[in-house]
Phi, psi and omega in degrees: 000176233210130189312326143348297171012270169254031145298145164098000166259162194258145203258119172237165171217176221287000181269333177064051175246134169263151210234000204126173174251183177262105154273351182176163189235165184248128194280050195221172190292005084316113153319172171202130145289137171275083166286165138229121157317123179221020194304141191278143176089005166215173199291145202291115133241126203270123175249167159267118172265116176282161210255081156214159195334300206297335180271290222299084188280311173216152154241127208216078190308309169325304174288358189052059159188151189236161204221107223233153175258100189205136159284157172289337198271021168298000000 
């Protein structure tokens, strides 16, 4: 996939807690994903995911989501 890609995808984790979509990606020798929660009725928060094997369980460009070993409470 193409660094563009998953912006706009939605980020769940191995708990099947959504965690937000990907707005933007960080430019550092670990990527880091930008999620934001934008779930309606709760507070906007944005986490940084880092983009590497050890978080990154699939990216599954079809299903538009991606699926991370992440707690929500990160």
């Amino acid at each position: 996939y193409y660094w563009e890609d998953p912006v706009g995808l939605k980020v769940v984790n191995l708990q099947d807690e959504e965690l937000g979509s990907v707005v933007g990606i960080i430019a550092s020798s670990n990527d880091i994903l930008q999620v934001q929660n934008l779930k309606e009725g709760e507070r906007e928060r944005e986490r940084l995911i880092p983009f590497i094997n050890k978080v990154i369980v699939k990216v599954d460009i079809g299903a538009h989501q991606i699926i991370v070993d992440w707690g929500s409470d990160y």
